[in-house]
MARTOR-755724 format. One record per residue (C-alpha): residue number from 1; residue in one letter; chain; x, y, z. Coordinates in steps of 0.25 Angstrom, whole numbers, always signed. Each point is the difference from the previous one (the first is absolute). Example, Ala and Ser with C-alpha at 12.3 -4.5 7.8 and 13.67 -1.06 7.14 Angstrom:
REM residues 2
{1; A; A; {+49; -18; +31}}
{2; S; A; {+6; +14; -2}}
***
This chain:
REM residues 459
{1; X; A; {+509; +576; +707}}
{2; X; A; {-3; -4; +15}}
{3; X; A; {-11; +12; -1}}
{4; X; A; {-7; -4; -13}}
{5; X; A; {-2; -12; +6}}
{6; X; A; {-6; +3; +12}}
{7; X; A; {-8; +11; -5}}
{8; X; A; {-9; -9; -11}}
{9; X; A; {-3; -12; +5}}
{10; X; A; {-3; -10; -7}}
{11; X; A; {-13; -7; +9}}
{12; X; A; {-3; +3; +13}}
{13; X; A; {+8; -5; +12}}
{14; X; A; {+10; -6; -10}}
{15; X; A; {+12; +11; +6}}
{16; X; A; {+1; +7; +12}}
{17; X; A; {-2; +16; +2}}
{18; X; A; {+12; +9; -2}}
{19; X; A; {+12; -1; +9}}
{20; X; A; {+4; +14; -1}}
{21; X; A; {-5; +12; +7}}
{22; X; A; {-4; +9; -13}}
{23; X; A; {-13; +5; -4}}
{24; X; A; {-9; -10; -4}}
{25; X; A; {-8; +3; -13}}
{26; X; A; {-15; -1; -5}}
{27; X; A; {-1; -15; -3}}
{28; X; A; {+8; -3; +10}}
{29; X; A; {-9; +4; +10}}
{30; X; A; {-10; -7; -7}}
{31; X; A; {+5; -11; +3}}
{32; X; A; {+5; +1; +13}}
{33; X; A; {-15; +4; +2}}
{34; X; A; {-7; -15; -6}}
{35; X; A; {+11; -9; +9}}
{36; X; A; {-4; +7; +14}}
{37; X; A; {-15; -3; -4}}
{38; X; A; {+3; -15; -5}}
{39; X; A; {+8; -2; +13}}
{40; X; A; {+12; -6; -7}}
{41; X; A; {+15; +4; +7}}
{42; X; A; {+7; +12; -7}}
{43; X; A; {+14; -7; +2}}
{44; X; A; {+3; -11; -10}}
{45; X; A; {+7; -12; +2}}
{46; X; A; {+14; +1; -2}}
{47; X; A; {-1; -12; -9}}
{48; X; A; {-11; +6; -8}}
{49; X; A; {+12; +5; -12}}
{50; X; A; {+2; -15; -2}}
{51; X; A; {-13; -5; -1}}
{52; X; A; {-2; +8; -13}}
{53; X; A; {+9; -9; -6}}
{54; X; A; {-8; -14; +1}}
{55; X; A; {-14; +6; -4}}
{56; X; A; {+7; +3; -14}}
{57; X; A; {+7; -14; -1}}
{58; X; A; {-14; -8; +3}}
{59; X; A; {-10; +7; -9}}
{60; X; A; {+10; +0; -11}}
{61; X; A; {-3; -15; -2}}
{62; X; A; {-15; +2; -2}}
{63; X; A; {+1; +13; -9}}
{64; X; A; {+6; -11; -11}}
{65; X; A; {-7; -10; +3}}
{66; X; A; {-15; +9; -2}}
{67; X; A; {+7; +6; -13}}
{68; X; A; {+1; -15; -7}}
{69; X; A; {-14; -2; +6}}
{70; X; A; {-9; +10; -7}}
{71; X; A; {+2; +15; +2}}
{72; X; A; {+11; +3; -8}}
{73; X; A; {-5; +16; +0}}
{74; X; A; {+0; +3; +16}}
{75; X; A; {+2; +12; +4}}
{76; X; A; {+10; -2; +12}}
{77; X; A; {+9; -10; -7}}
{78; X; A; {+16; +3; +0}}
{79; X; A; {+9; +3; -10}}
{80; X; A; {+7; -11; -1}}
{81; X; A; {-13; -8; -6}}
{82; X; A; {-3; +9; -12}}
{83; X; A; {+9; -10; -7}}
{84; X; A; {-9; -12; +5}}
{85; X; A; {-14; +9; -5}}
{86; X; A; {+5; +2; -14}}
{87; X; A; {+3; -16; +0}}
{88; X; A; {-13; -2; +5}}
{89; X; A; {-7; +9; -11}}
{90; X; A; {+5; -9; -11}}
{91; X; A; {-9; -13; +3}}
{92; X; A; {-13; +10; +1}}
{93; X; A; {+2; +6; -15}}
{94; X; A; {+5; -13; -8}}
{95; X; A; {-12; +2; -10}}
{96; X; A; {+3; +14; -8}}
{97; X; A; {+13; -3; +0}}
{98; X; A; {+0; -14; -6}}
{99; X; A; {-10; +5; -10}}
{100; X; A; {+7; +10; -5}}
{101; X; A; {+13; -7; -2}}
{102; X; A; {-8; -13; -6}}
{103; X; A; {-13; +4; -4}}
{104; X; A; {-7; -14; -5}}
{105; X; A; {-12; +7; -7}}
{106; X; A; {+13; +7; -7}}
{107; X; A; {+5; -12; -4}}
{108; X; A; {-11; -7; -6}}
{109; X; A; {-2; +12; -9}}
{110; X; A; {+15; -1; -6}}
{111; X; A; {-6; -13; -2}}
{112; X; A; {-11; +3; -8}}
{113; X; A; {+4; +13; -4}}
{114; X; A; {-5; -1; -14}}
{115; X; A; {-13; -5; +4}}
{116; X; A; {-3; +12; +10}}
{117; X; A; {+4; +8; -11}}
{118; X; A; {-9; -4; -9}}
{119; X; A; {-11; -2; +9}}
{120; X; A; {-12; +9; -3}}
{121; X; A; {-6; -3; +14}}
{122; X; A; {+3; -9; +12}}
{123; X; A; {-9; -10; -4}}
{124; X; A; {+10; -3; -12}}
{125; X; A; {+11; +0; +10}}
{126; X; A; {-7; -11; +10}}
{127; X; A; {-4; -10; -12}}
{128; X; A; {+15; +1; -5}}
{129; X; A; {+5; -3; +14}}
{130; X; A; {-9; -11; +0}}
{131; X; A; {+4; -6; -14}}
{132; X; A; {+14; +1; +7}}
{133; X; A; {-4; -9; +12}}
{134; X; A; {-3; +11; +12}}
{135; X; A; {-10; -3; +10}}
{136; X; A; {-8; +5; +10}}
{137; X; A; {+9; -7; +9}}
{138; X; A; {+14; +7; -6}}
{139; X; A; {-8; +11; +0}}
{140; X; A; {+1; +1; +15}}
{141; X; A; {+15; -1; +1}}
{142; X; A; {-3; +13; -7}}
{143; X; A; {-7; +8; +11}}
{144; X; A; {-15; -2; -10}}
{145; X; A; {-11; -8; +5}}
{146; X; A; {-1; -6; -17}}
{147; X; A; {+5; +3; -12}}
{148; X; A; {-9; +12; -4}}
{149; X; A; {+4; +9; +9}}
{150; X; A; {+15; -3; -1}}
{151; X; A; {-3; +1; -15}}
{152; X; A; {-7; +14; +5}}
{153; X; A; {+13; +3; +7}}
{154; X; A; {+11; -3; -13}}
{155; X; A; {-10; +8; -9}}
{156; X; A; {+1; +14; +9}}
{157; X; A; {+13; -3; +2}}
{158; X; A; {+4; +0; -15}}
{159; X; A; {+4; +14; -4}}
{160; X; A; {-9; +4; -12}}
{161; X; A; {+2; +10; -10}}
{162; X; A; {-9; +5; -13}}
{163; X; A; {+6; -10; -9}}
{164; X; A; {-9; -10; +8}}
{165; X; A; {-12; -6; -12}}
{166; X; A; {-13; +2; +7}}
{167; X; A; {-9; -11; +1}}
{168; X; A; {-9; -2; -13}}
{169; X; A; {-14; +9; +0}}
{170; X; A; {-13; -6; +2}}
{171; X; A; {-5; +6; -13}}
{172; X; A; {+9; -8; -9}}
{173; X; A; {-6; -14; +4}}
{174; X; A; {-13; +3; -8}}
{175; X; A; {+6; +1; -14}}
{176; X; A; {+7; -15; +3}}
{177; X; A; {-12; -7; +4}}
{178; X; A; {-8; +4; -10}}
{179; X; A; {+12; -4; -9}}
{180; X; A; {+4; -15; +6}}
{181; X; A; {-15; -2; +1}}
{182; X; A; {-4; +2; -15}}
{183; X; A; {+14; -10; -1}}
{184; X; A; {-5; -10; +8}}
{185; X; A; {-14; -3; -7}}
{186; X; A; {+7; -1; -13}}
{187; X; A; {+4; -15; +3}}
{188; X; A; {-12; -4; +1}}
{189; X; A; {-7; +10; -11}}
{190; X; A; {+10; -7; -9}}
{191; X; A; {+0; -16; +3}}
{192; X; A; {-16; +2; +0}}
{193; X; A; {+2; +7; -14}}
{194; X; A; {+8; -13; -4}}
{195; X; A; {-8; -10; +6}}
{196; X; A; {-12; +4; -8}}
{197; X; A; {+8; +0; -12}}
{198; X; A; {+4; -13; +4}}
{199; X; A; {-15; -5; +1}}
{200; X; A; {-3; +7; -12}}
{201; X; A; {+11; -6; -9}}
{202; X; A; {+4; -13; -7}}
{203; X; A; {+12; -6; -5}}
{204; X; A; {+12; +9; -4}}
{205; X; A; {-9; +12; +4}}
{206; X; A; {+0; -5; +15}}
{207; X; A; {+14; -3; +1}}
{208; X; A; {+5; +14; -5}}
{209; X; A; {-14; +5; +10}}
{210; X; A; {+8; -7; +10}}
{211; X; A; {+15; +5; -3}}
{212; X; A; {-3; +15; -1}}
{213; X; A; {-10; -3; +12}}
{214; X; A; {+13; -5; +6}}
{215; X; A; {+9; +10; -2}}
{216; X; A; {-9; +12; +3}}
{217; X; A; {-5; -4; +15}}
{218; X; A; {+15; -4; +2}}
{219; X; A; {+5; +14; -4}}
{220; X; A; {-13; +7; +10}}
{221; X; A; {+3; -9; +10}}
{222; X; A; {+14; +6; +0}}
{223; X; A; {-4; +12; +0}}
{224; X; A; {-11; -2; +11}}
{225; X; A; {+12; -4; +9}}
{226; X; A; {+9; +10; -6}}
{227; X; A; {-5; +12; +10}}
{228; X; A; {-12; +0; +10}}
{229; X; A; {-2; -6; +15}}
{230; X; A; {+5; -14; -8}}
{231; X; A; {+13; +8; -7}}
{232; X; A; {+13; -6; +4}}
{233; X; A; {+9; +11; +10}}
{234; X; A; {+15; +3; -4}}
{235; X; A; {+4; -5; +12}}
{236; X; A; {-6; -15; -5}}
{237; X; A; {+10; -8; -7}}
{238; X; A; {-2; -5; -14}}
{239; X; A; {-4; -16; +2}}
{240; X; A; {-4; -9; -13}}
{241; X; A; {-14; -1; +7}}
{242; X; A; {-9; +3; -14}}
{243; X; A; {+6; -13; -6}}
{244; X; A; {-5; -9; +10}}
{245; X; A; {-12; +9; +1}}
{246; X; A; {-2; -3; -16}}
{247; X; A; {+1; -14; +3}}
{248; X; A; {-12; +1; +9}}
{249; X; A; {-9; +5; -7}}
{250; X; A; {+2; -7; -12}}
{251; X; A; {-2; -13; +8}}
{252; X; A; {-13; +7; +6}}
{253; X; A; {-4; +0; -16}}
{254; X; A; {+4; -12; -5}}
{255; X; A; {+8; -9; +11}}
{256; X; A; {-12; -6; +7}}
{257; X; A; {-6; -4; -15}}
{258; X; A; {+14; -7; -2}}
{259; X; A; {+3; -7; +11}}
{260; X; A; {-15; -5; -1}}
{261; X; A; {+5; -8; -14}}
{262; X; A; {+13; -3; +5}}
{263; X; A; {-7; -8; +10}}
{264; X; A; {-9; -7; -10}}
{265; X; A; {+9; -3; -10}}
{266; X; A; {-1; +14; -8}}
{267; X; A; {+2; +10; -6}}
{268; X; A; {-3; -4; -13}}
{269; X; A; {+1; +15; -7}}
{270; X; A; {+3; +14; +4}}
{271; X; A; {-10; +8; +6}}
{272; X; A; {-11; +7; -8}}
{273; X; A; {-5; +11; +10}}
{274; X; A; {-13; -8; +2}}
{275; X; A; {-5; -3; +14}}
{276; X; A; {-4; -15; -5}}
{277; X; A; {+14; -3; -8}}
{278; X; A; {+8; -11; +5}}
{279; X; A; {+10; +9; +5}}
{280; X; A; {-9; +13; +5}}
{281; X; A; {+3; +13; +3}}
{282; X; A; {-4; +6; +12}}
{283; X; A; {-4; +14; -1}}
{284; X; A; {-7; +3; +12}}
{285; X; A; {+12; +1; +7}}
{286; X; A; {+7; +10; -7}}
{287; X; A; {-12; +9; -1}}
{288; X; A; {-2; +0; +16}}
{289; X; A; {+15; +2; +3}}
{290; X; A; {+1; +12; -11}}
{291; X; A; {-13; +5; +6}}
{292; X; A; {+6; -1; +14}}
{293; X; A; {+10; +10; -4}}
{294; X; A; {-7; +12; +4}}
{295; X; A; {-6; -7; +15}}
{296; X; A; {+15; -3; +3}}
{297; X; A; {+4; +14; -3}}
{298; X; A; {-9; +6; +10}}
{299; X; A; {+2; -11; +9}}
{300; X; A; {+14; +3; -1}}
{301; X; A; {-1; +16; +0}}
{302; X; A; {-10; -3; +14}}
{303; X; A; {+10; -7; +8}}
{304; X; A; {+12; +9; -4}}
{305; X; A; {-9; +12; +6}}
{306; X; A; {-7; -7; +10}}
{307; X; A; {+13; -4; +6}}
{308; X; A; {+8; +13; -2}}
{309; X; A; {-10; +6; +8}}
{310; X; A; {+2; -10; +12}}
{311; X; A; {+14; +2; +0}}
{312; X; A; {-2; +14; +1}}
{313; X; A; {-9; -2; +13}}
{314; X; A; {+7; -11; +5}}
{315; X; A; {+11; -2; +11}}
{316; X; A; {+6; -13; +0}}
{317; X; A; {+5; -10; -11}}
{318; X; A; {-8; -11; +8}}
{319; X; A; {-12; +10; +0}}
{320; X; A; {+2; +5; -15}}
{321; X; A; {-1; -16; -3}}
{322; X; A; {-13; -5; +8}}
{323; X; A; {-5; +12; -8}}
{324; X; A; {+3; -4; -12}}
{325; X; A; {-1; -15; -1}}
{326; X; A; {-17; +2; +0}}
{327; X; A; {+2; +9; -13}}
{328; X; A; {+8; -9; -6}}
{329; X; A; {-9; -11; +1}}
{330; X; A; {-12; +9; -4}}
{331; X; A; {+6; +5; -10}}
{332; X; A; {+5; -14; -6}}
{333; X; A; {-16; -4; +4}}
{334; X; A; {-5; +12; -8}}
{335; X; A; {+8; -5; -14}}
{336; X; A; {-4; -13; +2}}
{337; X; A; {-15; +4; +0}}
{338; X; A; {+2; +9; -11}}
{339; X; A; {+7; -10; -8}}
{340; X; A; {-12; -12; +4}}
{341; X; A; {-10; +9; -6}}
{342; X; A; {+8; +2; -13}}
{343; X; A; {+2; -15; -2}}
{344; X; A; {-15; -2; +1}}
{345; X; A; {-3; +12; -9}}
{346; X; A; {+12; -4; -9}}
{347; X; A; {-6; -15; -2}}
{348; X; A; {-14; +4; -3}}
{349; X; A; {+2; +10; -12}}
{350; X; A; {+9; -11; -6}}
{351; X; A; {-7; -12; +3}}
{352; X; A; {+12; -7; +8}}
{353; X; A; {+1; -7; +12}}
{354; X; A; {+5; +8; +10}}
{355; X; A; {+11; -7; +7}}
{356; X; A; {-1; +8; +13}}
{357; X; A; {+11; -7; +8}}
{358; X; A; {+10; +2; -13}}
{359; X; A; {-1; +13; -2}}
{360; X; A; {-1; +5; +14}}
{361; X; A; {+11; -8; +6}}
{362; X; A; {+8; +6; -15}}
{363; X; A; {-5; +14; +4}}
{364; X; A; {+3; +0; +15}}
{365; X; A; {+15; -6; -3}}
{366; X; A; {+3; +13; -10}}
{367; X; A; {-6; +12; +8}}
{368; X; A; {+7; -4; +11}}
{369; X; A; {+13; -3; -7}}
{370; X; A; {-3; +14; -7}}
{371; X; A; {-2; +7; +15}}
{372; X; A; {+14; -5; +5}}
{373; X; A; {+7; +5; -11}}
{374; X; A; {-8; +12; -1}}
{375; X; A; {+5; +4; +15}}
{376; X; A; {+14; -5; -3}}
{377; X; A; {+0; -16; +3}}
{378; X; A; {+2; -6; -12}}
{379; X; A; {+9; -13; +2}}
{380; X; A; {-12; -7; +7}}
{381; X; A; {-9; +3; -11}}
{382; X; A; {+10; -5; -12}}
{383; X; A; {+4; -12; +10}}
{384; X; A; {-17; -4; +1}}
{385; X; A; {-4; +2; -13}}
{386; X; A; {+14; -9; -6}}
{387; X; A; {-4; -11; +9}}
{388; X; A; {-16; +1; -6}}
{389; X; A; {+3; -1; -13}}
{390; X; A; {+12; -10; +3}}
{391; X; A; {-12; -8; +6}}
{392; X; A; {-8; +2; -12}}
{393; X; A; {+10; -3; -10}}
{394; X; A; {+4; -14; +7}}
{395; X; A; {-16; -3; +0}}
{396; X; A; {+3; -1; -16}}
{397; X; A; {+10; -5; -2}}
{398; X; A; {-2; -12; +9}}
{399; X; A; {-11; -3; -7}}
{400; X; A; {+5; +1; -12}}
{401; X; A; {+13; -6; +6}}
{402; X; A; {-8; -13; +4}}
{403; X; A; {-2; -5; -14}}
{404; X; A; {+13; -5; -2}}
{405; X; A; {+4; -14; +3}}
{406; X; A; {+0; -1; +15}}
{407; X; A; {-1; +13; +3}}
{408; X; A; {-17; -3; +3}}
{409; X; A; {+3; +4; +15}}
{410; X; A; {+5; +14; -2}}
{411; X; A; {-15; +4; -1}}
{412; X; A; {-5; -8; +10}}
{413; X; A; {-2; +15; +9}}
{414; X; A; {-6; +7; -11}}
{415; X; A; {-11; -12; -2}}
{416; X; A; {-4; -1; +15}}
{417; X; A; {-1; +16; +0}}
{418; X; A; {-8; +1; -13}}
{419; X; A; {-9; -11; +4}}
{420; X; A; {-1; +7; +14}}
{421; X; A; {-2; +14; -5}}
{422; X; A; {+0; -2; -15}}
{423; X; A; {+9; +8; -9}}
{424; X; A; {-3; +13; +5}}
{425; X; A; {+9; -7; +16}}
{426; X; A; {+11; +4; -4}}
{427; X; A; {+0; +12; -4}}
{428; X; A; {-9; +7; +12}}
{429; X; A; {+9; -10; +8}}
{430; X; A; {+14; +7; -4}}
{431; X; A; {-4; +15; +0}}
{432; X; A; {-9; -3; +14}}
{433; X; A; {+12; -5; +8}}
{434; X; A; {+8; +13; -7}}
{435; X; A; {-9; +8; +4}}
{436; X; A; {-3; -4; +14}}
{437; X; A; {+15; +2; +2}}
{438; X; A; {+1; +13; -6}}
{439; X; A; {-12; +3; +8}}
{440; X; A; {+10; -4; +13}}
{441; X; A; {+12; +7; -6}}
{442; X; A; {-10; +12; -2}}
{443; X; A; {-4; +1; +14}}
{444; X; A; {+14; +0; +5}}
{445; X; A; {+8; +10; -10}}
{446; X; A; {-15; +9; -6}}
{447; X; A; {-3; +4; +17}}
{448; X; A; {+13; +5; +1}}
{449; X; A; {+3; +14; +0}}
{450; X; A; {+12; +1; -10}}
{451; X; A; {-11; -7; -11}}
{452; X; A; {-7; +14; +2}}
{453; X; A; {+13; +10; +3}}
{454; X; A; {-4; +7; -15}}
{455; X; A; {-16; +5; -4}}
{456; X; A; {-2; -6; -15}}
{457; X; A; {+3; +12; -9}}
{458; X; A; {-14; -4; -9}}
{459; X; A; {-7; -1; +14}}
***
């Protein structure tokens, strides 16, 4: 052992040369060679053996204390710290390990299983995660910057087979229009039809003109609103809306006439269908809104596209909704106009007074109401238009209710606003308020994504 020893050295001048007389081989001439150039003594100390020891003893301290530092791969480290490089691998890999074992992206879609299922794109997938109250800011806590692209991520994630229903052609759209166009211009073919007959009648004639007028524009307007851009989805619960919508049109007709002589002291017989009765019948009114049908349907079919096509381009909820509060508001602006122009045409051709505020402020209330509920929303509308026809009904009855003994203040309200606004206040009073806040509501739940998460099927 002596001789291995002596015969590699580990560094120069660290051991002596050979004490014994044998041969001396290649390398250790070599060295013998190098320590008589450098000078240094060929005879070590004779306390050099024990100096080894120290050496080892005083760098093992910094070895573990550079391990824990920084380099857990360096090449001269002992043995004994590969236990202390595996620990010190674990902190620098926590990510793909705790993704795998608890995947949150995994996680949401168990959640929302069915609707990734059924999703026919990733932009169906973000308006459902967006009915069910994610964020951009959840989305974060997701690894995505918004909710499109963690929607992105849970639709190529879902595993897909052929069973899948491909999204609708883009040929099938132009059989539809045509079809819910020609529906929606026969409301207003028909109550023109009837109120011609109306004009051009007298007596029993023009009260069975007036029934089976009746019965027809209600039957097209059903229909009108059975299918199209202003159809009802399935997703859309079933609300008792048409009554209250009913009750609105019928006081547009006749409740301003009514309320006129309550007021005075009236009604002194049922109306007669002419303009100059003591109780008239407004027909103006009807014949704009009937009108108004087939404006409101391309109004409508105009913001569902419009605002399907944004969603498509957009990146954030906040984004999608600056983008579409300007089309709401033209879009309501553009039925509006539509609706003016009607009213003016619709009074000229029967010689009636126009009542403008009445019957935009009517027409305003039930596009909108119809818009909600078209895109799902449906307990604000039924909600509005209870508490306008309330309004209405109370009008009359407190001013019938004031002609029994003391009772004469209970239409003290509907005096001042009559002789503020005349008959016509309350009614352009009690469907303006509803429709400003529809118009609110609308603005909040219509610039939402989920509102637009399904492409109308006749659009």
């Amino acid at each position: 052992m002596s001789d291995v020893g002596l015969d590699r050295p580990d560094t120069p001048g660290s051991l002596g040369t050979p004490g014994s007389p044998g041969a001396w081989d290649t390398e250790s001439e070599e060295w013998l060679a190098e320590t008589s150039v450098t000078g240094e003594p060929e005879v070590p100390e004779p306390a050099e053996p024990e100096n080894t020891d120290p050496p080892t003893v005083d760098t093992d301290p910094p070895t573990v204390d550079a391990s824990e530092d920084a380099d857990p791969y360096a090449p001269s480290a002992p043995t004994p710290r590969a236990p202390e490089v595996a620990t010190g691998l674990k902190p620098t890999t926590p990510g793909p390990a705790r993704r795998s074992a608890a995947d949150p992206v995994k996680a949401l879609m168990h959640r929302h299983r069915e609707l990734c299922a059924r999703a026919v794109d990733p932009l169906e997938i973000a308006a459902g995660l967006e009915a069910h109250g994610v964020t951009d800011r959840t989305a974060v806590r997701f690894r995505h910057r918004d909710v499109f692209s963690l929607a992105e991520e849970m639709y190529a994630r879902v595993p897909r087979d052929g069973e899948t229903t491909p999204p609708p052609p883009v040929e099938q759209t132009s059989g539809p229009r045509a079809d819910w166009a020609l529906l929606t211009l026969l409301p207003g073919a028909l109550c023109a039809a009837t109120v011609t007959g109306i004009h051009l009648t007298d007596g029993q004639s023009r009260l069975v003109a007036a029934l089976v007028g009746f019965l027809a524009v209600s039957l097209a307007v059903r229909a009108a609103l059975s299918r199209g851009p202003l159809g009802t989805p399935d997703r859309a619960p079933a609300t008792g809306t048409s009554t209250w919508t009913y009750w609105l049109l019928a006081y547009a007709a006749l409740g301003d006439g009514l309320l006129a002589a309550a007021v005075t002291g009236g009604p002194d017989a049922l109306p007669t269908g002419a303009a100059d009765a003591p109780w008239p019948l407004a027909t103006t009114p009807l014949l704009a809104l009937t009108l108004s049908c087939g404006p409101a349907a391309w109004s409508a079919h105009l913001f569902a596209a419009r605002a399907r096509r944004k969603l498509a381009v957009s990146r954030g909820l906040e984004d999608f909704a600056a983008s579409v509060r300007p089309l709401l508001l033209g879009t309501f602006a553009l039925y509006l106009c539509a609706l003016t122009a009607l009213s003016a045409l619709s009074a000229a051709a029967v010689a009636e007074p126009a009542a403008l505020p009445q019957v935009i402020a009517l027409g305003a209330l039930l596009f909108l109401a119809r818009l909600l509920t078209v895109h799902g929303f449906t307990h604000a509308p039924g909600a509005v238009l209870t508490a306008a026809a309330t309004a209405q009904a109370s009008a009359l009855a407190a001013a019938f209710a004031s002609r029994l003994p003391g009772c004469g203040f209970l239409a003290a309200p509907v005096d001042a606003l009559v002789d503020l606004w005349g008959a016509g206040g309350i009614q352009t009073l009690s469907c303006g308020l509803g429709a400003l806040a529809l118009l609110i509501h609308g603005a909040r739940k219509l610039t939402r994504a989920s509102a637009h998460a399904r492409a109308e099927d006749a659009c």
